[in-house]
N, C-alpha and C positions, 0 to 999 in steps of 0.2 A: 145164275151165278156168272153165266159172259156176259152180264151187262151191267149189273148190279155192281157200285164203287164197295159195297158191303153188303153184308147181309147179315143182318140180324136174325136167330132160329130161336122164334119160343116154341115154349114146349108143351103147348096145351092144355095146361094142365086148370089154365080158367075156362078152359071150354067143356073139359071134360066135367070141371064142377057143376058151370051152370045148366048140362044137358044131364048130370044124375048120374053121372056113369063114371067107373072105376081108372085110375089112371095108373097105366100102364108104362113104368119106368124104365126097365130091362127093352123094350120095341120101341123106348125111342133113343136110348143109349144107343141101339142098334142102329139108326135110320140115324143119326146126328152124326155119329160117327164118322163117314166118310167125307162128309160137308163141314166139318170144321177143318180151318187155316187161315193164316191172316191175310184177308182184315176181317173172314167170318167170325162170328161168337155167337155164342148160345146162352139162353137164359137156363139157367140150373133149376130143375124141377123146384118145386116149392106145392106147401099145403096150404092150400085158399081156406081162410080161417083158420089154420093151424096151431096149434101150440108153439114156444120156441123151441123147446127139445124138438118136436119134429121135422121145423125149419134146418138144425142143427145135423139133426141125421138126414136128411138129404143131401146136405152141404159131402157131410161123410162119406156118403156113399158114390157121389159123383164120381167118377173114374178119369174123367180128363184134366190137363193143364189151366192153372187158373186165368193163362195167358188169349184161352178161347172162351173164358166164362165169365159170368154176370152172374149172381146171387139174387133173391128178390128180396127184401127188405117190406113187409107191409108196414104199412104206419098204425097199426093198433100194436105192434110192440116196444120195445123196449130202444130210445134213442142209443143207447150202449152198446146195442147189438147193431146196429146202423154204422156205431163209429168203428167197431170189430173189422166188418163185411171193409169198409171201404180201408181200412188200414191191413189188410189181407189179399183182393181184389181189385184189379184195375176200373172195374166196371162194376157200377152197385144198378139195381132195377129198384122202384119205388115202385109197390103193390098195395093197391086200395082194396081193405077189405073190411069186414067187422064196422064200426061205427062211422068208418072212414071210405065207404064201400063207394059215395058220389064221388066221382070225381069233379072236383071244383064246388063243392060245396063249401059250407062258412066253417063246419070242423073239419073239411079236408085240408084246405086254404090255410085254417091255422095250424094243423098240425106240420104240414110242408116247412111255413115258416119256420116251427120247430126244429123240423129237423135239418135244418139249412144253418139257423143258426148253431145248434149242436157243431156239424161239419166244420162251419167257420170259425169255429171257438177255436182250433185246438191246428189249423188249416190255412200256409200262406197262399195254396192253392186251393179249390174245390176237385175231389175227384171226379168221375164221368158217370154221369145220373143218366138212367134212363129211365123215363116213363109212360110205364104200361099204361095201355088205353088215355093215353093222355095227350096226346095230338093236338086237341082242342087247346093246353094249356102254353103253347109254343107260343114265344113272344111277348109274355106275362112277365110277372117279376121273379120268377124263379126261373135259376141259372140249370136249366138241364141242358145235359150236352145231345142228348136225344131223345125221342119220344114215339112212341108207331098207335097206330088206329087200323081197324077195317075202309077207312074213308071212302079212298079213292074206288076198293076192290066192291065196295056195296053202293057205293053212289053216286060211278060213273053211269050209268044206266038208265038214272031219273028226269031222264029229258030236261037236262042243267045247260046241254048247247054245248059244255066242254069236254073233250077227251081225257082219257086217264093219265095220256103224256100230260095236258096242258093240268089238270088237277094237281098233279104230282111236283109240277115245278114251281105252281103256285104255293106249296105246301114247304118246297124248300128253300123256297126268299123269305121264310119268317125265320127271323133271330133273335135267339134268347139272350140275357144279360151276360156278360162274361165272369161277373163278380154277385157277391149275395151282399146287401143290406144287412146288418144283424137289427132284431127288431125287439132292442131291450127296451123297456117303458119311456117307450115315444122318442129315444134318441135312437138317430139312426147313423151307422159308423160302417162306414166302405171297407169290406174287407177284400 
């Protein structure tokens, strides 16, 4: 955190999924706790494959300021609840799961579109999208204002010749769009 311009704290909770193991809300309320202030924030538990009611009660039970929090929005639900999250939250997260579990795949890529155009519809601004495990998609045509991966921390290592300083600043000279496209049948209109 003394070096860090920000720090983003997920919370686990896709790792706890894809290792099988029960995810523990209360020990990391506990442990987030002292490390959120601005410009930290924390992604708010959420249920990988979950229902919305359960997406919902977690929102619930979260105990801190929404001024430290991000929400995760998966893209197998419901665009209404996307436009909820960001008209509630400063920071929405984009969570790939269910049919939409690749990232950058052909129904990932449309449903994104989807839900960007949603945002734009009703938006002279875009709120601040971040995307989970989405690294890869920095620089593309979707306006996220940020994005994190494992990259640098799993594959400075692989005898690539570069450091994890020099990975890390290659990773932050790519820049996303500042505006979204809406993509109604093949007209496209700068919002």
């Amino acid at each position: 955190m003394q070096i860090g311009q920000s720090v983003m704290w997920d919370n686990g909770a896709f790792t706890a999924f894809t290792q099988g193991k029960e995810f523990d809300t209360k020990k990391f309320y506990d442990w987030v706790e002292p490390r959120l202030g601005h410009p930290h924030w924390a992604v708010i538990p959420d249920v990988i494959d979950g229902t919305l009611e359960q997406q919902k009660q977690r929102l619930k039970d979260w105990p801190f300021s929404v001024d430290f929090s991000a929400p995760v929005w998966h893209l197998g639900l419901p665009t209404d609840h996307l436009l909820e999250l960001a008209d509630n939250y400063p920071k929405v997260c984009f969570g790939s799961s269910g049919q939409f579990w690749q990232v950058g795949s052909p129904a990932w890529e449309k449903r994104c579109d989807q839900a960007f155009d949603e945002l734009a519809k009703s938006r002279t601004h875009l709120p601040w999208i971040h995307m989970l495990r989405g690294l890869a998609q920095a620089g593309k045509r979707w306006p996220f204002a940020s994005a994190d991966s494992v990259n640098v921390a799993r594959n400075f290592k692989n005898g690539n010749g570069k450091c994890p300083e020099r990975m890390a600043r290659e990773i932050d000279s790519i820049q996303t769009p500042l505006h979204w496209e809406v993509r109604v049948e093949d007209q496209m209109e700068l919002i």
